[in-house]
PASEBA-1860 file (N, C-alpha, C; in nm, 3 decimals):
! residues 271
1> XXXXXXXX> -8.263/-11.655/-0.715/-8.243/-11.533/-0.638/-8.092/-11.502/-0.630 ~ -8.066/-11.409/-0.616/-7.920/-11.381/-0.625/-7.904/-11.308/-0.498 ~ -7.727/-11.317/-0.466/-7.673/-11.376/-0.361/-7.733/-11.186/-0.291 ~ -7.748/-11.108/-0.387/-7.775/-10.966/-0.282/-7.929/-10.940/-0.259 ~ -8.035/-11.004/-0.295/-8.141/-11.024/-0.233/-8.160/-11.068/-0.149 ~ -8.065/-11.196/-0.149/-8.045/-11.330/-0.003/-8.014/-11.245/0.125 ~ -7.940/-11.111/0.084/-7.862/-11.050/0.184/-8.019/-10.949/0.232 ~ -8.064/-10.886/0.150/-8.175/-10.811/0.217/-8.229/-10.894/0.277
9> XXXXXXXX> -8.335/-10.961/0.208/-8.372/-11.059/0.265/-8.382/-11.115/0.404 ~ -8.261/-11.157/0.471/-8.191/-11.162/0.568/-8.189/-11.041/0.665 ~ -8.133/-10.904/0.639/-8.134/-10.832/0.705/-8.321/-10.786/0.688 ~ -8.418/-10.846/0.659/-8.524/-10.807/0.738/-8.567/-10.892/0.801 ~ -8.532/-10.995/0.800/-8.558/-11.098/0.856/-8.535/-11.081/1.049 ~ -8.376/-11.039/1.079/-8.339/-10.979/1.170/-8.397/-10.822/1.224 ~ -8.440/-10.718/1.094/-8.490/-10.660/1.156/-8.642/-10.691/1.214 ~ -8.672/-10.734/1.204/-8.832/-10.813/1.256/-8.790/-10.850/1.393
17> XXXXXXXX> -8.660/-10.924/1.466/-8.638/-10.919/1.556/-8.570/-10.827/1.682 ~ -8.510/-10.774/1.590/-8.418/-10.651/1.692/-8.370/-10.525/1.548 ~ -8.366/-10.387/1.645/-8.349/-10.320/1.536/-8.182/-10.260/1.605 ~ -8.174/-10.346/1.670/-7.961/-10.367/1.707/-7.864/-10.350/1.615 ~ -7.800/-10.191/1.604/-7.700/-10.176/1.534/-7.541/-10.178/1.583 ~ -7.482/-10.291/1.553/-7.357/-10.306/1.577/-7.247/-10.227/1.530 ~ -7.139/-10.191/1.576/-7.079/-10.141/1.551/-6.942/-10.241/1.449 ~ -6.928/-10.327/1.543/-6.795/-10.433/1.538/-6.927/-10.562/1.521
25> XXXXXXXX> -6.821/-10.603/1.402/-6.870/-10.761/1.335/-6.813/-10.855/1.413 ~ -6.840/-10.986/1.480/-6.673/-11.087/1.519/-6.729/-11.243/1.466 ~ -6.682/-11.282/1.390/-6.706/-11.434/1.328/-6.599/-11.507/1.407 ~ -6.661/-11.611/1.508/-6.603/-11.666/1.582/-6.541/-11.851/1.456 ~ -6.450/-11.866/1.505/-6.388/-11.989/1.457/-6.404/-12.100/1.529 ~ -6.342/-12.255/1.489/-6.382/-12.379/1.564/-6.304/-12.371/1.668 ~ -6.428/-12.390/1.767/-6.391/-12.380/1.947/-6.328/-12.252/1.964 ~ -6.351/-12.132/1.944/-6.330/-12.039/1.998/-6.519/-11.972/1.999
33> XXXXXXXX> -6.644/-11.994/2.007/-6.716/-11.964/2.046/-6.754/-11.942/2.203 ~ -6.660/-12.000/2.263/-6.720/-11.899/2.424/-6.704/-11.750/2.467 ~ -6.661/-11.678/2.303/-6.683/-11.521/2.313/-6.820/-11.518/2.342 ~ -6.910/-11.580/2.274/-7.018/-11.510/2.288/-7.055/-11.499/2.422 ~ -7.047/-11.537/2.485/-7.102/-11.588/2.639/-7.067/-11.445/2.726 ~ -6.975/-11.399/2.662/-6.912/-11.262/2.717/-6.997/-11.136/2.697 ~ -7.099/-11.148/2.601/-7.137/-11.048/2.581/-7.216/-10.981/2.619 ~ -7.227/-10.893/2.696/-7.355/-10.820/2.805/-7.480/-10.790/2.725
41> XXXXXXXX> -7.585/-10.779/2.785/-7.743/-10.784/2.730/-7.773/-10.828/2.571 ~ -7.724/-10.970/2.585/-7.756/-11.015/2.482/-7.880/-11.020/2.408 ~ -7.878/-11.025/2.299/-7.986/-11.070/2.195/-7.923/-11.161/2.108 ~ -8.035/-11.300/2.143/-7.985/-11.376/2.084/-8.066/-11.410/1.938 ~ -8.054/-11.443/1.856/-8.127/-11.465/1.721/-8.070/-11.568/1.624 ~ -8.150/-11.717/1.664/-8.120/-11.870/1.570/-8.083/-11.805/1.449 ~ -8.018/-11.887/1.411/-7.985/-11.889/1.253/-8.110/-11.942/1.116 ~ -8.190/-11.999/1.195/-8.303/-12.072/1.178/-8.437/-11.978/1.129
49> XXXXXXXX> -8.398/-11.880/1.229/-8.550/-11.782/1.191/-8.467/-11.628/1.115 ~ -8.378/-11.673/1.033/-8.318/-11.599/0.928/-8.326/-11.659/0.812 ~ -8.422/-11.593/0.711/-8.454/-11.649/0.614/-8.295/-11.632/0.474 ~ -8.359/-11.761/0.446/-8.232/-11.798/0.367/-8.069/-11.814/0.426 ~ -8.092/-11.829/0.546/-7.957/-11.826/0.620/-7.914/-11.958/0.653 ~ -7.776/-12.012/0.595/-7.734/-12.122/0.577/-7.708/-12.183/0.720 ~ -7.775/-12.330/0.756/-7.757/-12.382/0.890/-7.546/-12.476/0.902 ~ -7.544/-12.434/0.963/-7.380/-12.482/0.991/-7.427/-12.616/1.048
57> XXXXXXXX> -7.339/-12.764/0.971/-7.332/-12.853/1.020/-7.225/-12.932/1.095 ~ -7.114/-12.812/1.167/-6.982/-12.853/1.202/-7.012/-12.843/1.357 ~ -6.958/-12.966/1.413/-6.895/-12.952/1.566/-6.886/-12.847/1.621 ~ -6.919/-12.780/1.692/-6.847/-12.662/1.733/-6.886/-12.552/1.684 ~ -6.978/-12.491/1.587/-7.051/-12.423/1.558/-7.162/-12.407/1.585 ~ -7.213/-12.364/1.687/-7.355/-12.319/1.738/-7.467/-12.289/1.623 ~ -7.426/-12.158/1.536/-7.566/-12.149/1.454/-7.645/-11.995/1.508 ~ -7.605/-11.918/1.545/-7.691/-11.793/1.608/-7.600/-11.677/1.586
65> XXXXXXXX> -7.688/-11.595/1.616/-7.595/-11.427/1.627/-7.668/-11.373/1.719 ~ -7.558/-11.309/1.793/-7.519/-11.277/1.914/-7.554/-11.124/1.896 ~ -7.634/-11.019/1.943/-7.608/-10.851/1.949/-7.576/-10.857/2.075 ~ -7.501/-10.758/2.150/-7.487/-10.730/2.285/-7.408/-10.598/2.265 ~ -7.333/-10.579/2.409/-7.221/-10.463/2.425/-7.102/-10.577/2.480 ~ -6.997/-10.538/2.410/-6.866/-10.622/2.437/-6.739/-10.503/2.455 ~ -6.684/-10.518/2.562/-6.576/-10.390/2.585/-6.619/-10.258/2.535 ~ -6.778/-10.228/2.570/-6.831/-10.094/2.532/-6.866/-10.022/2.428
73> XXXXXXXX> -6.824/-10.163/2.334/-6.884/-10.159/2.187/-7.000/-10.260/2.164 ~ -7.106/-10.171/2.030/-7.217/-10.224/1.980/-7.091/-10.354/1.901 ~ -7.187/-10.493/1.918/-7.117/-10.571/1.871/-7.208/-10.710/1.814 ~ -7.165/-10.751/1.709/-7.272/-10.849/1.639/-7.202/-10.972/1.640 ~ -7.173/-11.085/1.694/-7.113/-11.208/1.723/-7.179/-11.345/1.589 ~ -7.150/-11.357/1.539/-7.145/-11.502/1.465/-7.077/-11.606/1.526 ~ -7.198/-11.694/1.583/-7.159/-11.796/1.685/-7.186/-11.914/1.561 ~ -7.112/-11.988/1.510/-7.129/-12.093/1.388/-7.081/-12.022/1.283
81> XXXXXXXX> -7.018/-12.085/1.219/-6.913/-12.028/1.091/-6.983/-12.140/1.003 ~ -7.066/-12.051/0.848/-7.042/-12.170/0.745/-6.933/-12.208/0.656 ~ -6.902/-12.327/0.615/-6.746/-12.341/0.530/-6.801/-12.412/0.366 ~ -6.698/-12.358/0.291/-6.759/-12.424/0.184/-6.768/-12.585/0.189 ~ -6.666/-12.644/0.238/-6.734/-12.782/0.247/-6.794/-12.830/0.283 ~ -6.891/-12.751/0.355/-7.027/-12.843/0.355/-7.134/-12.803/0.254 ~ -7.075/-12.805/0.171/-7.189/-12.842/0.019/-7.234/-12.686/-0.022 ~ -7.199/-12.610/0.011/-7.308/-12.423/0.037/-7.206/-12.360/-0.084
89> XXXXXXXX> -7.244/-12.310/-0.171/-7.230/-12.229/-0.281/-7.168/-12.127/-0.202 ~ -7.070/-12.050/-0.266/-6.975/-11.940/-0.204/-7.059/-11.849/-0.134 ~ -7.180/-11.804/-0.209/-7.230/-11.675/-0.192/-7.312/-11.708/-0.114 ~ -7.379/-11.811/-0.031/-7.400/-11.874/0.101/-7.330/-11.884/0.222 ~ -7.202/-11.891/0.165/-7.104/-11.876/0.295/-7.083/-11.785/0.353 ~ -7.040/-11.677/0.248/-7.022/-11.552/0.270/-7.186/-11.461/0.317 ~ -7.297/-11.539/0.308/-7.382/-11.464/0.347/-7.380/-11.417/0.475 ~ -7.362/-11.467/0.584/-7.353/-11.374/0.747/-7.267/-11.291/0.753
97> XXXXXXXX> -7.158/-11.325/0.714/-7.061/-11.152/0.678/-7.113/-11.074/0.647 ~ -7.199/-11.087/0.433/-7.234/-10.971/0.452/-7.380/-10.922/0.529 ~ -7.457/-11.037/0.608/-7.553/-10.949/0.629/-7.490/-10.894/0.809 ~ -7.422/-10.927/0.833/-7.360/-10.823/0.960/-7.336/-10.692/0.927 ~ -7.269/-10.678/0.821/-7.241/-10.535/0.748/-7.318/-10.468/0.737 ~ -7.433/-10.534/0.659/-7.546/-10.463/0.600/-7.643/-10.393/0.746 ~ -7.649/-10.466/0.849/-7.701/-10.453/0.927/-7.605/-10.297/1.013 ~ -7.488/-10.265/0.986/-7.440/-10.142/1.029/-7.304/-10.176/1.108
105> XXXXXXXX> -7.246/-10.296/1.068/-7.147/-10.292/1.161/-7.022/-10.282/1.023 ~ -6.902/-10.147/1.079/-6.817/-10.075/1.007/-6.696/-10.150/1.025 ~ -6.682/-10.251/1.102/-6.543/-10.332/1.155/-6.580/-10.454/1.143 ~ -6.461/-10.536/1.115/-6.495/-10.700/1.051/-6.398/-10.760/1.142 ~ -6.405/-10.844/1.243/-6.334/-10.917/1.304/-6.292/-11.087/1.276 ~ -6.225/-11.130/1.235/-6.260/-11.243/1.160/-6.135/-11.370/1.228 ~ -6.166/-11.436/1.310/-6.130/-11.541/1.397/-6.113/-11.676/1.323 ~ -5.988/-11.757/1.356/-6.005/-11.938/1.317/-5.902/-11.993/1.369
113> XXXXXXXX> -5.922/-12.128/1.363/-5.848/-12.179/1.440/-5.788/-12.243/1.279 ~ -5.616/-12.243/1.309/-5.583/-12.274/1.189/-5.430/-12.377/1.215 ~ -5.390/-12.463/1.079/-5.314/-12.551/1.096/-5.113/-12.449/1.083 ~ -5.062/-12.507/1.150/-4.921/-12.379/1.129/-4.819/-12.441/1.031 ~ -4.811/-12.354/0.924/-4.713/-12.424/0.861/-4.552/-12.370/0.845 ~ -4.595/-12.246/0.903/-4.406/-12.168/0.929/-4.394/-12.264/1.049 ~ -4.274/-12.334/1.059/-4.231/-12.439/1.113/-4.138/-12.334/1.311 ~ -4.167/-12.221/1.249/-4.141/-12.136/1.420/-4.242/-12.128/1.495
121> XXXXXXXX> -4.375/-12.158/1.447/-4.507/-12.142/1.518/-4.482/-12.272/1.625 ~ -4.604/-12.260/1.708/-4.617/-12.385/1.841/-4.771/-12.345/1.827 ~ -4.868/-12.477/1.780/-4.970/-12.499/1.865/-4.949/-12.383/2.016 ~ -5.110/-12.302/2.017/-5.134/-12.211/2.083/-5.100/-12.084/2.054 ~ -5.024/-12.024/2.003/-4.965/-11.940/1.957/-5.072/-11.853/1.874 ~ -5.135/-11.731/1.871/-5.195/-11.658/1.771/-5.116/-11.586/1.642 ~ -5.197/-11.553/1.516/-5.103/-11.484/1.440/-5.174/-11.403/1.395 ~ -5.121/-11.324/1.354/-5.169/-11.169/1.302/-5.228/-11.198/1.153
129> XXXXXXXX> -5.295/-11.243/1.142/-5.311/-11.271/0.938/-5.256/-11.092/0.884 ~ -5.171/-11.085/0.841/-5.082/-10.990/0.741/-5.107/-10.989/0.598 ~ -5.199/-11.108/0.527/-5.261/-11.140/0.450/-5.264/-11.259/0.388 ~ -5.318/-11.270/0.250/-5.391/-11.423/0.255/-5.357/-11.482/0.112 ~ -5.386/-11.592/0.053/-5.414/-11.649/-0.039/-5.552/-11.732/-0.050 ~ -5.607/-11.667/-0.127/-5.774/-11.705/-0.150/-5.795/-11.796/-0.304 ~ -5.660/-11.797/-0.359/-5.674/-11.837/-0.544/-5.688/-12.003/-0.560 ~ -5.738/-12.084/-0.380/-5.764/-12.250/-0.401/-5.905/-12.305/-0.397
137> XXXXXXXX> -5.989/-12.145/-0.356/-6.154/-12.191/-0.315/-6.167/-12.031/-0.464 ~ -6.333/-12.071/-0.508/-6.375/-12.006/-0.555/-6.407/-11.804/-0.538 ~ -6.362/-11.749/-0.537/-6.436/-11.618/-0.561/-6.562/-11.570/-0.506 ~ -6.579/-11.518/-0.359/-6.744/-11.529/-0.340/-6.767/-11.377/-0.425 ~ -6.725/-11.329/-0.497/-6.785/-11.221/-0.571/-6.825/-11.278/-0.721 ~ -6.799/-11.441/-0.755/-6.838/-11.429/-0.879/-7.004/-11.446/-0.873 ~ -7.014/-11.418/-1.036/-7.181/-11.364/-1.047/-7.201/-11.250/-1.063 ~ -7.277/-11.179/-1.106/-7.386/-11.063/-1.091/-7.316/-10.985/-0.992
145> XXXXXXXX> -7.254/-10.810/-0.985/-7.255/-10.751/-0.917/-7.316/-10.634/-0.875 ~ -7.345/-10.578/-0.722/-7.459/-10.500/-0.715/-7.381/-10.396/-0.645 ~ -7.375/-10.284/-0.733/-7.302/-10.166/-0.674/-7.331/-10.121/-0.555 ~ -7.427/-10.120/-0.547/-7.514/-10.057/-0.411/-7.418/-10.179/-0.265 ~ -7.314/-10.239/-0.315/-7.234/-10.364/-0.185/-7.130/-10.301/-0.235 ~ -7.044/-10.320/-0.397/-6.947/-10.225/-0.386/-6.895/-10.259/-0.511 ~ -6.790/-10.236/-0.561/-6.765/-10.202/-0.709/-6.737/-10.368/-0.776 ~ -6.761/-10.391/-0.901/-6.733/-10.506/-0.978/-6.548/-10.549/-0.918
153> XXXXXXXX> -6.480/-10.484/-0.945/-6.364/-10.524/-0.944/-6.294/-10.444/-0.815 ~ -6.280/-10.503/-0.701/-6.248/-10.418/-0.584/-6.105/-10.472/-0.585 ~ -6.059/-10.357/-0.495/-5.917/-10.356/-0.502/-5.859/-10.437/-0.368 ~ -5.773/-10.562/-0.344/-5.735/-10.632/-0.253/-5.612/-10.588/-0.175 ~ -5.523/-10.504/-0.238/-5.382/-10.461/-0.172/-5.397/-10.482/-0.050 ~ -5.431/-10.426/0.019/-5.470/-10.424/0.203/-5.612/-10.483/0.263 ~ -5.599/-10.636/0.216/-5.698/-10.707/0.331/-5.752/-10.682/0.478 ~ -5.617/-10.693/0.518/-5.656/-10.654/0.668/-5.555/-10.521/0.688
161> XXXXXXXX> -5.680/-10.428/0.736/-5.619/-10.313/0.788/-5.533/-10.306/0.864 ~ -5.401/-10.196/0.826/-5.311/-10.226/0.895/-5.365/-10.133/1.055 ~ -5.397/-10.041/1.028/-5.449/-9.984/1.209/-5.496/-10.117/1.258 ~ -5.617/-10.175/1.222/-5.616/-10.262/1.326/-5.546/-10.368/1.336 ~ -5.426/-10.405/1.278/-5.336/-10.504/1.266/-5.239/-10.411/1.424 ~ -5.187/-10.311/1.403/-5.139/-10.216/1.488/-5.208/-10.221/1.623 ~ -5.330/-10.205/1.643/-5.385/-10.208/1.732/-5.393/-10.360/1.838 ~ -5.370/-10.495/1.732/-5.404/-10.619/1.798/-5.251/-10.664/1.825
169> XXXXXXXX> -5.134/-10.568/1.781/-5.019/-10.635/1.878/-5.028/-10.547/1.948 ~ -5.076/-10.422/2.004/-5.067/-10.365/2.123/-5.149/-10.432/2.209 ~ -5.285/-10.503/2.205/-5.355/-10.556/2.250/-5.293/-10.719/2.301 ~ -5.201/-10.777/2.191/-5.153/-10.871/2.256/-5.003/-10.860/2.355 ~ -4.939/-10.786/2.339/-4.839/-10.719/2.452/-4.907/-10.693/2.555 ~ -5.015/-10.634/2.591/-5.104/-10.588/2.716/-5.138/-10.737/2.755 ~ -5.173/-10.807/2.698/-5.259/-10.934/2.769/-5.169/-11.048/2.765 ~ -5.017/-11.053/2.723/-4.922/-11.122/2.693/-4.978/-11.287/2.625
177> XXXXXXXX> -5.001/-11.244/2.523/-5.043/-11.326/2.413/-4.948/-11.376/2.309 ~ -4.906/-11.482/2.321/-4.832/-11.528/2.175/-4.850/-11.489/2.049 ~ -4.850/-11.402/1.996/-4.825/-11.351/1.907/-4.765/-11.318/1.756 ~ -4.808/-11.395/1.643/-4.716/-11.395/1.560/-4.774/-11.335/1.456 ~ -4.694/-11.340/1.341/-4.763/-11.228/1.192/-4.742/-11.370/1.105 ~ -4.827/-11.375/1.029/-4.807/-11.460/0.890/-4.948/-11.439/0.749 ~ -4.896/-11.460/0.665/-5.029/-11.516/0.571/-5.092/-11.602/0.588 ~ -5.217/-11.638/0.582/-5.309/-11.696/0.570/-5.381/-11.744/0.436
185> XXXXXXXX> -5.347/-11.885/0.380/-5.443/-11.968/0.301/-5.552/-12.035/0.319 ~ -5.598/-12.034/0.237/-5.772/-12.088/0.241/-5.786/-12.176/0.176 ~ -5.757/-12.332/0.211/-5.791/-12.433/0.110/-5.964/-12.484/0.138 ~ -5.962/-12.619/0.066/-6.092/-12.570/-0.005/-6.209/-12.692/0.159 ~ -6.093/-12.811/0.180/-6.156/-12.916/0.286/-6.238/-12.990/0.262 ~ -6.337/-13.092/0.307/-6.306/-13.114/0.473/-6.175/-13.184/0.487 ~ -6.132/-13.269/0.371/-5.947/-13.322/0.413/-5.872/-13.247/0.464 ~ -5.786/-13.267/0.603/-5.659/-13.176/0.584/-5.594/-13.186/0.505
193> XXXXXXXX> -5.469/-13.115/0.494/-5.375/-13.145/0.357/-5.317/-13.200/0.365 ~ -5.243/-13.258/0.266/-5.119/-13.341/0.241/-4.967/-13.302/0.263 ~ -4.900/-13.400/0.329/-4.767/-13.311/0.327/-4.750/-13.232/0.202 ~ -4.727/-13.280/0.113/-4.674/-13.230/0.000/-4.752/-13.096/-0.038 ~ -4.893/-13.092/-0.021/-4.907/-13.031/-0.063/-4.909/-12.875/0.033 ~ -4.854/-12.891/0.200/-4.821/-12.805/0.294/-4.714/-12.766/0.237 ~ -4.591/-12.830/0.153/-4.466/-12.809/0.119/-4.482/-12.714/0.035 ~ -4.579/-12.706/-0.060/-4.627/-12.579/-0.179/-4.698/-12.505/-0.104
201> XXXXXXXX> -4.748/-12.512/-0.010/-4.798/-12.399/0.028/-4.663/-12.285/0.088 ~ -4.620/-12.334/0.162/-4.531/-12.282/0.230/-4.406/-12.228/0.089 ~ -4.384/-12.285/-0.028/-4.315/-12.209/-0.099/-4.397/-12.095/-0.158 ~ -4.530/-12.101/-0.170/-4.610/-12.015/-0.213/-4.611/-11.878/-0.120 ~ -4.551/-11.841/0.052/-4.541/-11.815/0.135/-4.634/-11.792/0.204 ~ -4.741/-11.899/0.238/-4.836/-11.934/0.358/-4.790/-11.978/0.464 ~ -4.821/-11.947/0.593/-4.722/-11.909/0.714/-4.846/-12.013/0.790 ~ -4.987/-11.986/0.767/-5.058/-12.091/0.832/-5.201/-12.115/0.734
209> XXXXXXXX> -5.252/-12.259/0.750/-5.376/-12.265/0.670/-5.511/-12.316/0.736 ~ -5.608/-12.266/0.690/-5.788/-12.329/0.721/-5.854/-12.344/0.612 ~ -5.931/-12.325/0.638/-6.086/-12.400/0.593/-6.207/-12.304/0.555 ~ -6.147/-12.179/0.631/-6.245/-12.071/0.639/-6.172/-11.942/0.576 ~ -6.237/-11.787/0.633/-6.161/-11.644/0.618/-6.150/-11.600/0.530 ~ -6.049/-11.656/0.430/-6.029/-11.537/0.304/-6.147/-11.523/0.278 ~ -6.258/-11.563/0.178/-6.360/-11.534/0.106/-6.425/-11.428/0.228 ~ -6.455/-11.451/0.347/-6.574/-11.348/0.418/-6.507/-11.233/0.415
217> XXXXXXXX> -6.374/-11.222/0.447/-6.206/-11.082/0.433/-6.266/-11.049/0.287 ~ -6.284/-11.127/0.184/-6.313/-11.075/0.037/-6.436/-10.944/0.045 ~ -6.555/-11.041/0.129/-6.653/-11.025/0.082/-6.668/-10.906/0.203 ~ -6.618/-10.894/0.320/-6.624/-10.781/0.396/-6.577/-10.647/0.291 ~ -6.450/-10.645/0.231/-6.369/-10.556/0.205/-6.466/-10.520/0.066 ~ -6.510/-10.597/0.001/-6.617/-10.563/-0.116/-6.717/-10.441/-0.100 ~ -6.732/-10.461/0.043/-6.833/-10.400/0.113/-6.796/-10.250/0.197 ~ -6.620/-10.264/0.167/-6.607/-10.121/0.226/-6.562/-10.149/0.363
225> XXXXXXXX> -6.553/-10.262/0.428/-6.537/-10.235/0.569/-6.400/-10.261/0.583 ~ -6.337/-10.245/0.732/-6.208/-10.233/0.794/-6.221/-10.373/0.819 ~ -6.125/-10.478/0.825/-6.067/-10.580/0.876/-5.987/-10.621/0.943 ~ -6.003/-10.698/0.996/-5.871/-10.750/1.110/-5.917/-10.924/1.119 ~ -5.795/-11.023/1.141/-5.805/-11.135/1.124/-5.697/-11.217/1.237 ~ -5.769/-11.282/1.282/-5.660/-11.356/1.402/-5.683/-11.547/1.356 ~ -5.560/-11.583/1.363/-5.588/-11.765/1.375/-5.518/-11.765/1.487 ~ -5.561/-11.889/1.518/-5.499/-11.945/1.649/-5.478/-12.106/1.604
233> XXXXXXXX> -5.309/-12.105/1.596/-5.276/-12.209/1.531/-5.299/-12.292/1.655 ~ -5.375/-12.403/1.622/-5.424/-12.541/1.701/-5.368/-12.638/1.716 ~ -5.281/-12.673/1.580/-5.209/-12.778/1.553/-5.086/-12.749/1.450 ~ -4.971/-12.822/1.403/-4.928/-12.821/1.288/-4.942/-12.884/1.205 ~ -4.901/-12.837/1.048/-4.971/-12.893/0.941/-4.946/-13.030/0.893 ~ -4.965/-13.043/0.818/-4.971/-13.252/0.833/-4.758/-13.250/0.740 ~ -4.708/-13.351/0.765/-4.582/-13.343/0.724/-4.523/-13.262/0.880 ~ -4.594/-13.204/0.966/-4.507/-13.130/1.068/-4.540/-13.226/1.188
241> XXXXXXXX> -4.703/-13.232/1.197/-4.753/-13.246/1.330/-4.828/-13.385/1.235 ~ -4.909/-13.518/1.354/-4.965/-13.607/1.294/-5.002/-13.675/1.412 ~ -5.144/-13.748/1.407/-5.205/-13.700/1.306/-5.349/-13.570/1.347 ~ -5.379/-13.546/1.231/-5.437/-13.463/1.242/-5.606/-13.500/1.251 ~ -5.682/-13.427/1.351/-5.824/-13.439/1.356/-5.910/-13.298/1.368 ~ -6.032/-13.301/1.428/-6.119/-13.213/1.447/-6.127/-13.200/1.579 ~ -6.083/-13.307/1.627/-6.135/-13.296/1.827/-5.965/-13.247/1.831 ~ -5.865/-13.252/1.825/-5.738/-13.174/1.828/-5.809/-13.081/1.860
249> XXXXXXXX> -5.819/-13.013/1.704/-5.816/-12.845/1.679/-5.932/-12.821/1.808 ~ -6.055/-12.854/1.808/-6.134/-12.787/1.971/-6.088/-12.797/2.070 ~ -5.992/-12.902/2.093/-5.918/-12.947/2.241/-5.861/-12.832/2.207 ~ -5.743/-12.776/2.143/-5.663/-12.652/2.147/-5.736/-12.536/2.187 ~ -5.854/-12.557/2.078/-5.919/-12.406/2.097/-5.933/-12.370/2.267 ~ -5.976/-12.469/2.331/-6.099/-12.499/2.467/-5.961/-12.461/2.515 ~ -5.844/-12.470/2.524/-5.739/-12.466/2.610/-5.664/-12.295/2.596 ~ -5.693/-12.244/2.466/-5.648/-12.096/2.465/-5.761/-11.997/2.452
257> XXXXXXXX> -5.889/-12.085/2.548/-6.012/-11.972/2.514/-6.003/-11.869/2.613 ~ -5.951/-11.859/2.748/-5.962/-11.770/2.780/-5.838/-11.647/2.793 ~ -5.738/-11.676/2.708/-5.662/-11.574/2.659/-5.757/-11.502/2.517 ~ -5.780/-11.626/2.452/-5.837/-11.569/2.295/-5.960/-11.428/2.388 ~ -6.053/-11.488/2.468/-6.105/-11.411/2.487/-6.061/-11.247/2.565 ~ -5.949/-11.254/2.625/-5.882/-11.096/2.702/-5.838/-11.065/2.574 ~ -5.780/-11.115/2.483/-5.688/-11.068/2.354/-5.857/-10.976/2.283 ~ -5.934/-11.016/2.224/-6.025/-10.965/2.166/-6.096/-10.878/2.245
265> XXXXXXX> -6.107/-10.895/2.369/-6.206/-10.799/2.448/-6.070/-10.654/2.434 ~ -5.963/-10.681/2.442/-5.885/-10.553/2.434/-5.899/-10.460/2.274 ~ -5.891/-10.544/2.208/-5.894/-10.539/2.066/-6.049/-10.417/2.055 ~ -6.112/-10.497/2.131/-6.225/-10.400/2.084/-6.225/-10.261/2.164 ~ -6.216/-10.275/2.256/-6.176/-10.152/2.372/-6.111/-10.049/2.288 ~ -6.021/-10.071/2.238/-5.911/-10.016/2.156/-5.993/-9.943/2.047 ~ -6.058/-9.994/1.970/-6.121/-9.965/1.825/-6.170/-9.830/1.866
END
């Protein structure tokens, strides 16, 4: 089956449960899931009774999607993020992105908690992803393409929209949020990295790195939609900060969740 059947598929799967059209997408990152909890008259829907929908086996990833109203917007929450390292073929990963889209939501919000490698960052600190390097994990567009999602060869210049890049430092000035701009790399995991190899990243000019983002940013923008991307550096990168774990990065998250959460509830207000 190929990866745009998986996607119908899916979106009937959900419509069988709710016929909830979102406006705003938000893929929550590790330990920043107590957005969802925010969200008024929820509908909740397992990941489980979505056919062909990949189960997340990480800490801190719940596994469900969230419909509700969030700052007065229709809004579709991805509570569990899948990553390629846990064994899932690209076009698996990227499947809840696109079936949020498909399902009607025109805005891509795309959240993580990430390691800092511009050496001005501090654990806690958010950054503006300004854009990315995706050329260390595979391509979720290779394979078979289906026009009817969006053209064979889409154009990347502007990942994340700059309006809503515009919009989330006004949003973080209002809620006085740490605030920073950098690129964002996507290595491939579950290892963190190596000094050395943080040292090439950073000549490559990656400002902070994860595990997750670029590819769903790919596979949103494939699709036509607006983007916006926030990390919330947790830790620094190995050669800076040491050592590095998984209960870190959630301890961080759990400690800037309820800014992360005023920062995004403005964000959407705004849209």
């Amino acid at each position: 089956m190929d990866q745009y059947e998986m996607v119908r598929r899916a979106v009937r799967s959900v419509r069988e449960q709710t016929d909830f059209v979102p406006e705003v997408a938000i893929v929550l990152g590790s330990g920043l899931g107590a957005l969802a909890d925010f969200v008024k008259t929820p509908v909740v829907i397992p990941s489980e009774s979505i056919e062909g929908y990949p189960k997340s086996t990480v800490s801190g990833h719940a596994g469900r999607l969230v419909f509700g109203t969030l700052a007065g917007k229709k809004v579709a929450v991805q509570q569990g993020r899948i990553h390629y390292y846990e064994g899932y073929d690209m076009s698996e990963v990227v499947l809840p992105v696109r079936l949020l889209c498909a399902l009607g939501a025109k805005t891509v919000i795309l959240t993580n908690a990430a390691g800092g490698i511009n050496k001005t960052f501090r654990p806690g600190d958010f950054m503006e992803i300004t854009g990315q390097i995706a050329q260390f994990v595979p391509s979720p567009l290779r394979g078979a393409n289906d026009d009817t999602f969006g053209t064979r060869f889409p154009d990347m210049s502007e990942v994340y929209s700059g309006r809503l890049r515009a919009i989330l430092e006004e949003a973080a000035e209002e809620v006085k949020a740490p605030l920073r701009k950098g690129v964002y790399l996507q290595a491939g995991g579950p290892n963190y990295e190596s000094p050395e190899e943080i040292n090439a990243f950073r000549v490559l000019g990656a400002d902070a790195v994860g595990m997750s983002t670029a590819v769903e940013a790919i596979a949103a923008r494939h699709m036509g939609r607006e983007v916006m991307g926030v990390s919330l550096i947790t830790n620094m990168a190995a050669g800076i900060d040491k050592p590095l774990s998984h209960e870190k990065v959630k301890a961080a998250a759990d400690r800037a969740g309820e800014k992360f959460v005023s920062l995004i509830e403005r964000v959407i207000a705004k849209i």
